[in-house]
N, C-alpha and C positions, 0 to 999 in steps of 0.2 A: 525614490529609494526602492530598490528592491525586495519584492518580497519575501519570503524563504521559502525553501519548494513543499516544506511538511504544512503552511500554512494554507498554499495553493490547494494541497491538497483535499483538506478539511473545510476546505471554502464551503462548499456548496459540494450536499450529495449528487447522484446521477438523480434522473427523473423515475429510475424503479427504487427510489431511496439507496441507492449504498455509496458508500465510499469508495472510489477504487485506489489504491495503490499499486505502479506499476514498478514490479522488482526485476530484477535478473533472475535468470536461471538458477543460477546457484544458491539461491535464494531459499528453496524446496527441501533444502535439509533443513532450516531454520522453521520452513514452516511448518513439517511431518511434526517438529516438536512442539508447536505452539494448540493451542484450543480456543473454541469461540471463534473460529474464521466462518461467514456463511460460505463463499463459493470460492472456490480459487480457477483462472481461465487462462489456458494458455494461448499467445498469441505470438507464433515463434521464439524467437532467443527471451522474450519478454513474459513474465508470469503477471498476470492481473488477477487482486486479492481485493474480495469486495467483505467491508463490513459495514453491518447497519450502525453500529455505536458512534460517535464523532471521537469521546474519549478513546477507544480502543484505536481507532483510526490511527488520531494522533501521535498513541504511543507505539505502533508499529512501525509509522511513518519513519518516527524519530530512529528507531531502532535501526532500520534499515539503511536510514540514511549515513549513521554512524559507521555501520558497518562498511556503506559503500556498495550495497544494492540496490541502492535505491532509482530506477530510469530515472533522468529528468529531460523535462524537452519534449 
């Protein structure tokens, strides 16, 4: 069975502890509005949003995903 991409995400932190979520670009007005992000990284058309929390993660993830910015892949 497949897993769902917000769970992938939350798996397992990176090895400097954070989470990363990889959004789109357009993404950037959702997140000027948001607080509590530690780093945000851009890496071309792709924004990389690193948080130490697993629940914030999570509910970013989701959010994102909802929306339809969420990369996957």
């Amino acid at each position: 069975m497949k897993r769902n991409i917000v769970d992938e995400i939350v798996k397992r932190p990176s090895p400097q502890g954070f989470y990363v979520i990889p959004v789109r670009r357009e993404a950037l007005t959702v997140l000027r509005e948001l607080k509590g992000i530690d780093a945000v990284e851009e890496a071309g058309d792709t924004i990389l949003v690193l948080i130490r929390s697993r629940s914030q993660a999570r509910r970013l993830a989701t959010l994102f995903h909802r929306k339809g910015l969420l990369v996957e892949g």
